[in-house]
DRENZADREN-164736 format. One line per 5 residues: number of its first residue (from 1); for each residue x, y, z of N, C-alpha, C. Coordinates in nm, 4 decimals, always signed. Layout:
! residues N
NUM) X Y Z X Y Z X Y Z  ...
//
This chain:
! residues 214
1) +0.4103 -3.2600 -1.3159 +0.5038 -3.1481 -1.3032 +0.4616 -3.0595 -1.1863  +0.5098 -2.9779 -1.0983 +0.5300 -2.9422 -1.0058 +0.5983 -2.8239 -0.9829  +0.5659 -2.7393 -0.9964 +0.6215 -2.5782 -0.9854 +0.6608 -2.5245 -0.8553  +0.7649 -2.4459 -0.8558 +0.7829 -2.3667 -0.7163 +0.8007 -2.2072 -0.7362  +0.7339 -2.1465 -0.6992 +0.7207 -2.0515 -0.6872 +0.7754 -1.8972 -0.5440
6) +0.8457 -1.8468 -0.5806 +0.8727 -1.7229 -0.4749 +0.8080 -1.6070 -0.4586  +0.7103 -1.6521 -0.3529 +0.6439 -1.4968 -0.3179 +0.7030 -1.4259 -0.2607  +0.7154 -1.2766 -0.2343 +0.8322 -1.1807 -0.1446 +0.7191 -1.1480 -0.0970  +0.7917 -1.1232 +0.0270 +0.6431 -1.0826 +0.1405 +0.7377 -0.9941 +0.2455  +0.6415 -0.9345 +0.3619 +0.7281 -0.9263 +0.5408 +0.6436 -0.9007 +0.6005
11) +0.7342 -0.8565 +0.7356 +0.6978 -0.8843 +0.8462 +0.7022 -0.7688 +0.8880  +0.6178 -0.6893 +0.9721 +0.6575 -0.5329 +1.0194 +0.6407 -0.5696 +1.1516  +0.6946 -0.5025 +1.2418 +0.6852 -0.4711 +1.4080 +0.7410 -0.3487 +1.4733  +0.6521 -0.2829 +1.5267 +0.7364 -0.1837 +1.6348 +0.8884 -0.2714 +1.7440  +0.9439 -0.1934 +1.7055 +1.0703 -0.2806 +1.8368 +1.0827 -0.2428 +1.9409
16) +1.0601 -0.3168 +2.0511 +1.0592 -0.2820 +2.2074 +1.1605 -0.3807 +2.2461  +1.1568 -0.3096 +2.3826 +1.2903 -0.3670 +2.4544 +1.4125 -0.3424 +2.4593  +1.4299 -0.2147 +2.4033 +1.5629 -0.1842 +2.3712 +1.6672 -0.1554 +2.4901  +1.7405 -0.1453 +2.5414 +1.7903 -0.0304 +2.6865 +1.8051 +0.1002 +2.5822  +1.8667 +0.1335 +2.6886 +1.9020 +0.3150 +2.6567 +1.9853 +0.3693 +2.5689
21) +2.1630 +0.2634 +2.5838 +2.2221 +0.2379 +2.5041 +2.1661 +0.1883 +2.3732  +2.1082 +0.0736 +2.3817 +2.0816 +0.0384 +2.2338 +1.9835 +0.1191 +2.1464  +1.9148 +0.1652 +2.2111 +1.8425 +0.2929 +2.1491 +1.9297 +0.3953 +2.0973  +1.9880 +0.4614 +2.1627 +2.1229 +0.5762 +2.1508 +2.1941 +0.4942 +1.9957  +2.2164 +0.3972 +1.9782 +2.3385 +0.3459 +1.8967 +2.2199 +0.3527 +1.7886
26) +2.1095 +0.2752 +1.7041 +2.0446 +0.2958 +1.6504 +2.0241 +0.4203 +1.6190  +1.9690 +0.5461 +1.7353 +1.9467 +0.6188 +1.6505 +2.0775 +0.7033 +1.5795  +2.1690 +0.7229 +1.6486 +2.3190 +0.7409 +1.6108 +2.3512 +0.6620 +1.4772  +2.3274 +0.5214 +1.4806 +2.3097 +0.4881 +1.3402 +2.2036 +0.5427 +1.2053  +2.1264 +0.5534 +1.2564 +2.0729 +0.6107 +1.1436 +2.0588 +0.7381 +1.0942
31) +2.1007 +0.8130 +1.1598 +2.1575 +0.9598 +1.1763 +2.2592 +0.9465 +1.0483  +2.4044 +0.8481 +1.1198 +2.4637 +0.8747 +1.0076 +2.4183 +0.7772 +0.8451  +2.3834 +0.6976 +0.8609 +2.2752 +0.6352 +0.7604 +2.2214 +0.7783 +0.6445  +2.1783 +0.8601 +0.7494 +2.1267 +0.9680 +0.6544 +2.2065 +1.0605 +0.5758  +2.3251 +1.0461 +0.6826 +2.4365 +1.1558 +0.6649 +2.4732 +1.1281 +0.5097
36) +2.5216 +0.9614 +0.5171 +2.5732 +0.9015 +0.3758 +2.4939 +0.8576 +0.2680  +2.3766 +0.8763 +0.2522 +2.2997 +0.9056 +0.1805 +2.3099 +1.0329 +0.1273  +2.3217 +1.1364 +0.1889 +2.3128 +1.2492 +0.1784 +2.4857 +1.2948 +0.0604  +2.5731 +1.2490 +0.1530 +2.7124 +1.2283 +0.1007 +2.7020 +1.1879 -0.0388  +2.6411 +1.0372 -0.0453 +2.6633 +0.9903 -0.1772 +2.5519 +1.0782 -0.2731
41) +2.4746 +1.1161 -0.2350 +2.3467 +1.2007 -0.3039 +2.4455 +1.3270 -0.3840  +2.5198 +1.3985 -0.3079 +2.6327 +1.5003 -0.2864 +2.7412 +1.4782 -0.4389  +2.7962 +1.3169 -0.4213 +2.8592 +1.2787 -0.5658 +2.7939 +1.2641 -0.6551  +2.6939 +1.1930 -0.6394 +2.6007 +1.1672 -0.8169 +2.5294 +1.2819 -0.8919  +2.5346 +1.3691 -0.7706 +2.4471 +1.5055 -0.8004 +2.5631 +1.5973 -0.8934
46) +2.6753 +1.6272 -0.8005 +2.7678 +1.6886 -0.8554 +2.8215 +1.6473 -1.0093  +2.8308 +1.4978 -1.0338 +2.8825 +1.4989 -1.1231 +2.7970 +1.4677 -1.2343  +2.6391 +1.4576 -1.2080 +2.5483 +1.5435 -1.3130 +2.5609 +1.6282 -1.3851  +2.5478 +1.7162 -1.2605 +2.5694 +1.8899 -1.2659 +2.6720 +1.9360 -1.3888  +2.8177 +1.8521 -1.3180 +2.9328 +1.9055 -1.4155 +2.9363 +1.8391 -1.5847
51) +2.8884 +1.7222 -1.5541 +2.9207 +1.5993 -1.7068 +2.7536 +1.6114 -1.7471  +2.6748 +1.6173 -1.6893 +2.5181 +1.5761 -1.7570 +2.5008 +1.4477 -1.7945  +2.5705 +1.3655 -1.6891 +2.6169 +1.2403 -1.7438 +2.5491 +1.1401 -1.5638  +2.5445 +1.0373 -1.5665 +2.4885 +0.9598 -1.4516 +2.6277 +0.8815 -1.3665  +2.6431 +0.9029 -1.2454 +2.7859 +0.8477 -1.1802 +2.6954 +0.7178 -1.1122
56) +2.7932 +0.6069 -1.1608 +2.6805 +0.4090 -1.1112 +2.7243 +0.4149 -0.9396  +2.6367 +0.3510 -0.9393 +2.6706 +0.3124 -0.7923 +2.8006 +0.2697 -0.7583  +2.8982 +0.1721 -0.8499 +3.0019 +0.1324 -0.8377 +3.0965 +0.2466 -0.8337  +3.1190 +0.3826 -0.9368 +3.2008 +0.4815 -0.9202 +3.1425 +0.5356 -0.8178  +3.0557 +0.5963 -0.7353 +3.0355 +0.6431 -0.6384 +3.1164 +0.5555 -0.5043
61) +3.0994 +0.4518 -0.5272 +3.1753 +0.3691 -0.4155 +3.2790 +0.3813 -0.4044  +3.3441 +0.3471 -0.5245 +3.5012 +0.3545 -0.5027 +3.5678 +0.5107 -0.4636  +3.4561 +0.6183 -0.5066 +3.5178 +0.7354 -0.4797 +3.4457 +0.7752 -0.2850  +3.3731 +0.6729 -0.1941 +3.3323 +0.7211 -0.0822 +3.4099 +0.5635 +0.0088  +3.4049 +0.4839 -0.0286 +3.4651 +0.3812 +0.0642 +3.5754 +0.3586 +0.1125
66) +3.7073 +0.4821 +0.0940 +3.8119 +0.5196 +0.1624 +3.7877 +0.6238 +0.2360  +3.7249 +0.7390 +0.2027 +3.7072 +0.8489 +0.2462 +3.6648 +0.8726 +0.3472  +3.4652 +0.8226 +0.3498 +3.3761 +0.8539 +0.3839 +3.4109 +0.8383 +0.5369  +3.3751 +0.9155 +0.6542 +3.3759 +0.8343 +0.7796 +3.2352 +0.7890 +0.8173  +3.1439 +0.8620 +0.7169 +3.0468 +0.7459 +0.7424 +3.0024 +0.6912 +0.7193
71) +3.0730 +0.6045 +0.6169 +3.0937 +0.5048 +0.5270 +3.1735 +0.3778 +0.6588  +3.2978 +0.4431 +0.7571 +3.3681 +0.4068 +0.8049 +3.2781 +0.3289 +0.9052  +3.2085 +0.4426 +0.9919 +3.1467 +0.4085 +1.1066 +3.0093 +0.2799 +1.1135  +2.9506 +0.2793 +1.0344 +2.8358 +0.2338 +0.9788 +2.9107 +0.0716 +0.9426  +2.8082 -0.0483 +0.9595 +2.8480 -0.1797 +0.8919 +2.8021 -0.1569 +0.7651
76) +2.9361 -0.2162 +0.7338 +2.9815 -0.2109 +0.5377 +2.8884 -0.2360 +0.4521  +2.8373 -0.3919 +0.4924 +2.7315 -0.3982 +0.3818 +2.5825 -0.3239 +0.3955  +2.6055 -0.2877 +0.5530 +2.4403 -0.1895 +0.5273 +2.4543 -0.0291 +0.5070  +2.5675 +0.0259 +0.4884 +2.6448 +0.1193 +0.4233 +2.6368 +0.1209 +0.3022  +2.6226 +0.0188 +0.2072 +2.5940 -0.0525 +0.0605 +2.4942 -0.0147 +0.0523
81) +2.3986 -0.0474 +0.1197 +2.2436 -0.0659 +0.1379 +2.2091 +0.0920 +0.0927  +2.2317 +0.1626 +0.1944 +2.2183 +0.3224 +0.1936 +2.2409 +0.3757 +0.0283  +2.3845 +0.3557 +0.0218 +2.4392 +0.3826 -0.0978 +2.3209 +0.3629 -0.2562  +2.2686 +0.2069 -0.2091 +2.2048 +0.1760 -0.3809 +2.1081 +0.2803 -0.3660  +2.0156 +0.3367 -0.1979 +1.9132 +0.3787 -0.2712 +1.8978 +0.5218 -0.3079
86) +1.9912 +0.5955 -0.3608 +2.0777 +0.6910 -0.3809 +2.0447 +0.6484 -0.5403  +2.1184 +0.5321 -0.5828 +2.1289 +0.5042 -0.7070 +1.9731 +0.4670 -0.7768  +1.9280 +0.4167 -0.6715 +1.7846 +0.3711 -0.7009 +1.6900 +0.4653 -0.7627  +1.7163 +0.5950 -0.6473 +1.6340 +0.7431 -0.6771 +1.7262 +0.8088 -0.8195  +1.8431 +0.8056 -0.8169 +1.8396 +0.8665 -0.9806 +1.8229 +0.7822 -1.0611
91) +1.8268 +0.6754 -1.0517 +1.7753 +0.6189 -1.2038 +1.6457 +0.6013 -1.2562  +1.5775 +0.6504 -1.1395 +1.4204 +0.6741 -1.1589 +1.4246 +0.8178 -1.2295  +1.5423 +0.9195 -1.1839 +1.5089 +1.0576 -1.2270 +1.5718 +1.0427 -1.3899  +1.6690 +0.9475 -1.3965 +1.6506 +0.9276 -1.5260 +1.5769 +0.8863 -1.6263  +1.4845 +0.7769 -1.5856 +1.3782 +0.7349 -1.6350 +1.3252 +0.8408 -1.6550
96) +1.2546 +0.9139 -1.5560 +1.1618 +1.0698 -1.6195 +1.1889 +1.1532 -1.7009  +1.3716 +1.1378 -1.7485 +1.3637 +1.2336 -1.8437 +1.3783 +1.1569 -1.9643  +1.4133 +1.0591 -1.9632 +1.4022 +0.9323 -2.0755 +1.1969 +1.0130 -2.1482  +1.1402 +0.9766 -2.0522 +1.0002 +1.0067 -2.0734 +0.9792 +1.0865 -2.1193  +1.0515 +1.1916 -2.0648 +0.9739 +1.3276 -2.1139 +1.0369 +1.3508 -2.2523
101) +1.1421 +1.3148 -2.2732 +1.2087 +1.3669 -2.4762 +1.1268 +1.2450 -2.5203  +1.0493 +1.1962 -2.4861 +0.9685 +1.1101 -2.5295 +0.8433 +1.0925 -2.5333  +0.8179 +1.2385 -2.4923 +0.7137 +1.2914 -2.4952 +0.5758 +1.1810 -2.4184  +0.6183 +1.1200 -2.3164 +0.5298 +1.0249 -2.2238 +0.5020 +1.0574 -2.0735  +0.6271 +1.2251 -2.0754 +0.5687 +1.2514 -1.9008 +0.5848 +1.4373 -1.9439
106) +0.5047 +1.4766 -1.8725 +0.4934 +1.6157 -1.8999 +0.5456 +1.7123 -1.7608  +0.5300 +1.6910 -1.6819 +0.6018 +1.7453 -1.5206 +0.7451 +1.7629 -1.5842  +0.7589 +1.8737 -1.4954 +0.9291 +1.8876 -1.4751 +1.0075 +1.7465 -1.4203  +1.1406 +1.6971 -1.4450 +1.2051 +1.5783 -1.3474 +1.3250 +1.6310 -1.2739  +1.3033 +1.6752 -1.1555 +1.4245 +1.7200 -1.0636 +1.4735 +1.5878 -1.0106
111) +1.6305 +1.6448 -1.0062 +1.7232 +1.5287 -0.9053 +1.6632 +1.5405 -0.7982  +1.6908 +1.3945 -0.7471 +1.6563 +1.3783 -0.5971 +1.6858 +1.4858 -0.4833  +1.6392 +1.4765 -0.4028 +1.6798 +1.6067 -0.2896 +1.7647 +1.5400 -0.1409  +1.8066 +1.6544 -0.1089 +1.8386 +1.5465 +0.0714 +1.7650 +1.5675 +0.1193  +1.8174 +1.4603 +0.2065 +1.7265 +1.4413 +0.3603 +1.7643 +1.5588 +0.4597
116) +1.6635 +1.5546 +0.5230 +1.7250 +1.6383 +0.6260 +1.7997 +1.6292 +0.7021  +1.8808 +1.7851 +0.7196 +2.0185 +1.7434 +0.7962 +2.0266 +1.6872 +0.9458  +1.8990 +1.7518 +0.9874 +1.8864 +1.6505 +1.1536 +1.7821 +1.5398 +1.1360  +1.7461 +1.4979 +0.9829 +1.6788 +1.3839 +1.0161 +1.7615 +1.2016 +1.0241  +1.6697 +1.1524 +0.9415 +1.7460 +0.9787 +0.9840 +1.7180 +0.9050 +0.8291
121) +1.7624 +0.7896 +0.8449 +1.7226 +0.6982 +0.7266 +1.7604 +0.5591 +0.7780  +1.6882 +0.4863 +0.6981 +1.6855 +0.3695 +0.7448 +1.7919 +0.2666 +0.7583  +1.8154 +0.1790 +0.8125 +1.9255 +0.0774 +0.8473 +1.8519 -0.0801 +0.7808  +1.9178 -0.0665 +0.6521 +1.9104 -0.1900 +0.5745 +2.0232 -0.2999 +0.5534  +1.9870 -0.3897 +0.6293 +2.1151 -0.5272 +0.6008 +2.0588 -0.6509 +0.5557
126) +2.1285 -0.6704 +0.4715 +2.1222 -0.7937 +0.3840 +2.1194 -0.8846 +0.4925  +2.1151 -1.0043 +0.3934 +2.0977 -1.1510 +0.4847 +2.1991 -1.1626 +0.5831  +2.3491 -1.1435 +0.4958 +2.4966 -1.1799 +0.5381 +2.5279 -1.1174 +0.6656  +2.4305 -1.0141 +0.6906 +2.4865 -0.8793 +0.7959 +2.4323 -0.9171 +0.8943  +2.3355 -1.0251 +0.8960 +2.2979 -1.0498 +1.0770 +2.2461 -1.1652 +1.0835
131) +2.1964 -1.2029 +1.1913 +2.1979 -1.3494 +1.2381 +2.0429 -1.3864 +1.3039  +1.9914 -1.4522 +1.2420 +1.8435 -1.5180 +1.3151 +1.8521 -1.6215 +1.3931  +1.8912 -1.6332 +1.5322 +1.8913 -1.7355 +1.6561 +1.7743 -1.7600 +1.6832  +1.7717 -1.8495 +1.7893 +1.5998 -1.9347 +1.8439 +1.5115 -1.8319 +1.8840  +1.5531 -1.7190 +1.9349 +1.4123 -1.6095 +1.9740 +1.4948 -1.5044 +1.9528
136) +1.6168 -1.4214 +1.8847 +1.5891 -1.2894 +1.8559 +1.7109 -1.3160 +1.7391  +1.7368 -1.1808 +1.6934 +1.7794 -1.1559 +1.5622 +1.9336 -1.0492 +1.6170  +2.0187 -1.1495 +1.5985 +2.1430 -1.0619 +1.6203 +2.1887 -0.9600 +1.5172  +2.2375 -0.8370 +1.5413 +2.3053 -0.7292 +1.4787 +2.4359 -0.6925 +1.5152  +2.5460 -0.6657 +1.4579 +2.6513 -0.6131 +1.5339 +2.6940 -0.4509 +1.5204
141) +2.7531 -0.4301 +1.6260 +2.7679 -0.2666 +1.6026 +2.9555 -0.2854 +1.6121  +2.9523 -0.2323 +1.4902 +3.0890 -0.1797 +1.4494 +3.1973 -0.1507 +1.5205  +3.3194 -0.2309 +1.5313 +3.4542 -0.1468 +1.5881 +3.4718 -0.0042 +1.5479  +3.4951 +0.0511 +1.4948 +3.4955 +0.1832 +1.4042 +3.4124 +0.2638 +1.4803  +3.2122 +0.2421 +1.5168 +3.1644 +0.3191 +1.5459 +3.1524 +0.3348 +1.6851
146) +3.1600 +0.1630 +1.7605 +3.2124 +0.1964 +1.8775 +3.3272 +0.2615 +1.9954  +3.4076 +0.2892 +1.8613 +3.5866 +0.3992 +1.9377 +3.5517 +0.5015 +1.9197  +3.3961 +0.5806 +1.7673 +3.4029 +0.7000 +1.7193 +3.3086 +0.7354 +1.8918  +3.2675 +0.6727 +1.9133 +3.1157 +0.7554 +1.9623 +3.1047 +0.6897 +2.1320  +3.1848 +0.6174 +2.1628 +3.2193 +0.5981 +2.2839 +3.1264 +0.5053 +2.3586
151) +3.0595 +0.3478 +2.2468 +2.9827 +0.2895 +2.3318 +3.0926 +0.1221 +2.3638  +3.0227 +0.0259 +2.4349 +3.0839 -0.0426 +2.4563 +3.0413 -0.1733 +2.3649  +2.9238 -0.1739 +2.3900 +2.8106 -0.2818 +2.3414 +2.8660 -0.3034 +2.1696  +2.8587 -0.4458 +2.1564 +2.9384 -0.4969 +2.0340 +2.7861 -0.5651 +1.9088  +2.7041 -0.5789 +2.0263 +2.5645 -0.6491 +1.8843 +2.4652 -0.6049 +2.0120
156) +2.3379 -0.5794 +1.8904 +2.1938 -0.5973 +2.0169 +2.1137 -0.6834 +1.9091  +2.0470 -0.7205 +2.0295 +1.9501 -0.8739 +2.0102 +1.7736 -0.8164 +1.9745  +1.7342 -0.8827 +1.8812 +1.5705 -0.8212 +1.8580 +1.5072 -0.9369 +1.9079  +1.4369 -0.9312 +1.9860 +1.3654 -1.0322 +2.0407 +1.3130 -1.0798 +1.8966  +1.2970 -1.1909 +1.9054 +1.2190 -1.2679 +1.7950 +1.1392 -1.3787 +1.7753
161) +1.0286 -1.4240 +1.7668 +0.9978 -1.5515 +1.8366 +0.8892 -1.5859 +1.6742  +0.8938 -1.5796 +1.5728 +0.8084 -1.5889 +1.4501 +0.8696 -1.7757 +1.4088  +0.7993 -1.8195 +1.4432 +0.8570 -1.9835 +1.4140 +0.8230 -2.0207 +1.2383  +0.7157 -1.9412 +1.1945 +0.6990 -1.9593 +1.0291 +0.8257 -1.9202 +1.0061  +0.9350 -1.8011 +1.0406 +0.9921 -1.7304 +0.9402 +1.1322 -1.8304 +0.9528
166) +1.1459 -1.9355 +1.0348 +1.2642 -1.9697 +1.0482 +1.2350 -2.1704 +0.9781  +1.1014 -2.1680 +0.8906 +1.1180 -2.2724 +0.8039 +1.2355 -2.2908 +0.6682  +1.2001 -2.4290 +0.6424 +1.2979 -2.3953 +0.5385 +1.2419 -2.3692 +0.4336  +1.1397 -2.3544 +0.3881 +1.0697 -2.2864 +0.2345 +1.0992 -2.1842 +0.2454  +1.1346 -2.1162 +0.3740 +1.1608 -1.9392 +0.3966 +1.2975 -1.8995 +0.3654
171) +1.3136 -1.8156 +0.3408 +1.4459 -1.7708 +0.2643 +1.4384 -1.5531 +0.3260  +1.4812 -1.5826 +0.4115 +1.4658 -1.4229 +0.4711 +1.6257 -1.3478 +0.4291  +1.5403 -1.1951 +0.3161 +1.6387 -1.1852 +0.2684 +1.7632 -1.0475 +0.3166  +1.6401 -0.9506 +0.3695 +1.7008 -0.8698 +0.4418 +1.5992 -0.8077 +0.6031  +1.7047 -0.7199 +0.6717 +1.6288 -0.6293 +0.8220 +1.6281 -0.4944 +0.7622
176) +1.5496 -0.4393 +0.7769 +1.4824 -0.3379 +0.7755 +1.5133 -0.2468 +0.9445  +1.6061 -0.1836 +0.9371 +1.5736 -0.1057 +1.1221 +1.5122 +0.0336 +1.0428  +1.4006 +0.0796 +1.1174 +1.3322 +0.2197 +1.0654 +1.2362 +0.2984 +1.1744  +1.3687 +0.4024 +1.1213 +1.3616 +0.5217 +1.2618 +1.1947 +0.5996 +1.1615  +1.1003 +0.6132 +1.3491 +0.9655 +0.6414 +1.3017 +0.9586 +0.7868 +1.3705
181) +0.9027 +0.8944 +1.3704 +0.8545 +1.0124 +1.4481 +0.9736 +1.0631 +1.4888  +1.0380 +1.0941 +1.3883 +1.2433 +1.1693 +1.3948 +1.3105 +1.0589 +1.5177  +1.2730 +0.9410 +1.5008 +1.3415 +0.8179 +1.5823 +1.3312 +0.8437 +1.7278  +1.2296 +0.8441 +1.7374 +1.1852 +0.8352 +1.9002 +1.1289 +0.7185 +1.9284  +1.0980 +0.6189 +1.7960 +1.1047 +0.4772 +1.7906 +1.1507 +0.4553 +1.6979
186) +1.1684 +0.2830 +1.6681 +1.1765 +0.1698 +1.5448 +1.0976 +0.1455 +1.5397  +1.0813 +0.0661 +1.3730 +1.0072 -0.0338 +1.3468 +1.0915 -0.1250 +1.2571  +1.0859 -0.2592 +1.2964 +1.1491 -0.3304 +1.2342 +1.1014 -0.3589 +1.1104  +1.1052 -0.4609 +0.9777 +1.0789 -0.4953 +0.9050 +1.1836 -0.6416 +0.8684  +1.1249 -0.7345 +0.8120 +1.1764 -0.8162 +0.7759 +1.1118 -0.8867 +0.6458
191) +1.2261 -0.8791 +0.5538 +1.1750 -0.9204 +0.4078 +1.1976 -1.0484 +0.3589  +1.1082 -1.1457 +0.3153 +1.1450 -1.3211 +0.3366 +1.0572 -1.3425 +0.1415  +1.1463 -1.4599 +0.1251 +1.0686 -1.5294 +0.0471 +1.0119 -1.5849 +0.0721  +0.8729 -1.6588 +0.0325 +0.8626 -1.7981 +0.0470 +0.8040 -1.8793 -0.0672  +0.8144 -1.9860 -0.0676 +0.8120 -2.0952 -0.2034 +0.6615 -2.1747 -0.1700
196) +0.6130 -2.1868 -0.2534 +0.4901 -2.1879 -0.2726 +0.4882 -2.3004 -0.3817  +0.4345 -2.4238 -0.3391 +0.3824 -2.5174 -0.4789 +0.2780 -2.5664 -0.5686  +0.2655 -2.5269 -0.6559 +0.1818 -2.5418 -0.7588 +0.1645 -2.6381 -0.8437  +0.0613 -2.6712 -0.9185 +0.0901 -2.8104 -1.0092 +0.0774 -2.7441 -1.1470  +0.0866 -2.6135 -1.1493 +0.0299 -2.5164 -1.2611 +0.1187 -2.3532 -1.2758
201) +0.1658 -2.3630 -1.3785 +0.2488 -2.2155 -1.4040 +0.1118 -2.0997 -1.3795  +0.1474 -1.9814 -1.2635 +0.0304 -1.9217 -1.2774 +0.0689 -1.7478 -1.2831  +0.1630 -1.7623 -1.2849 +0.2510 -1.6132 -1.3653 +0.3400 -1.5457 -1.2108  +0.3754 -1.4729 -1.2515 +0.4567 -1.4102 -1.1293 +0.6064 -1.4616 -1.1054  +0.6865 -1.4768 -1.0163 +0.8119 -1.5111 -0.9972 +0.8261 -1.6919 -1.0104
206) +0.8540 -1.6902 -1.0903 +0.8729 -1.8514 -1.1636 +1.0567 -1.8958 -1.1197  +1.0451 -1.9697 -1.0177 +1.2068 -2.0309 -0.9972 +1.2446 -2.1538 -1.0643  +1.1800 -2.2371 -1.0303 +1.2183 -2.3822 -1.0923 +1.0880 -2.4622 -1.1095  +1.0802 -2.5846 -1.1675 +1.0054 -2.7351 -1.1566 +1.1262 -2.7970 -1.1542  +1.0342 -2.9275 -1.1075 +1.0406 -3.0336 -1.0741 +0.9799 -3.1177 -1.0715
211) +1.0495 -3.2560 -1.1078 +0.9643 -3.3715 -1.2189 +1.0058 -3.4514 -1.0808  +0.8797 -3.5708 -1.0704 +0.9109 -3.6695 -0.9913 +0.8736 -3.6609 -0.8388  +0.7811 -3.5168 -0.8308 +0.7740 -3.4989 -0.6938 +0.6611 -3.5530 -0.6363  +0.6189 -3.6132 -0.5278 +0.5226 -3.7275 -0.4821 +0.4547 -3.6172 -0.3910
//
């Protein structure tokens, strides 16, 4: 018998090479990145406040994904991205108060807070949202944000040259873009599985066996 196993791992790098433009659009992206964080922070908070009750990520969506423009401007699914971790941070603040009538956490549990209004947040896209070619990592920048904000440039390219990450045991699941020192740089990140074989269950993320393997 023959086990396979998924370790989650990554990859960090400062990103160089950018031009001027593609710098500008990044940090412009993550600007508003923060904005809608901030936005959706804005609904779940409010309707705490009023119900004492928790708004899911899904009602928050449906009430910002017509509206929002920067929901609009931003690519959709890394707009998503922003959104869960909104949901991520209150359901942790729920957890704490779960705890505390439960007499297991003693601290006060405040709702999450915003970000700052001239700061940034990060640019998270799933697998679906970009593209790993022979040496760099395509991204596209938005119709929407390119008419709002007056650039021309349609994708920028991350140099890329990691030949492990483009095996097939690898399974890379999302990009990480992350504005560092109020975004006067990036740092990339890239988050991958990889499968690992064993002849022995040895705990941790258990995917499949397989009988018959030579």
């Amino acid at each position: 018998m023959l086990y396979v196993r998924k370790m989650k791992k990554s990859l960090r790098q400062n990103l160089r090479g950018l031009t001027k433009q593609e710098y500008e659009i990044l940090k412009k992206m993550s600007h508003k990145s923060k904005d809608l964080y901030n936005e959706t922070l804005y609904e779940v908070r409010q309707f705490f406040f009023n119900n004492g009750e928790y708004l899911s990520y899904y009602d928050a969506y449906e009430r910002l994904k017509g509206e929002s423009e920067n929901y609009r401007v931003l690519p959709s699914q890394m707009a998503q991205q922003t959104m869960k971790h909104v949901d991520k941070a209150f359901k942790s603040f729920f957890n704490l108060i779960k705890k505390k009538r439960e007499g297991k956490y003693d601290a006060e549990a405040h709702p999450p807070r915003y970000l700052d209004k001239d700061g940034y947040f990060s640019l998270i896209y799933p697998n679906q949202s970009f593209q790993v070619k022979e040496d760099h990592i395509r991204i596209g920048v938005p119709k929407n944000f390119r008419e709002k904000y007056g650039y021309d440039k349609k994708e920028i390219r991350i140099d890329f040259t990691y030949e492990k990450l483009k095996q097939s045991h690898i399974d890379i699941k999302q990009l990480h873009i992350i504005p560092r020192a109020k975004a006067q740089y990036f740092e990339y990140r890239i988050i991958y599985e990889e499968e690992k074989k064993t002849n022995r269950y040895q705990g941790g993320y258990l995917v499949k066996y397989r009988f018959g393997v030579r």
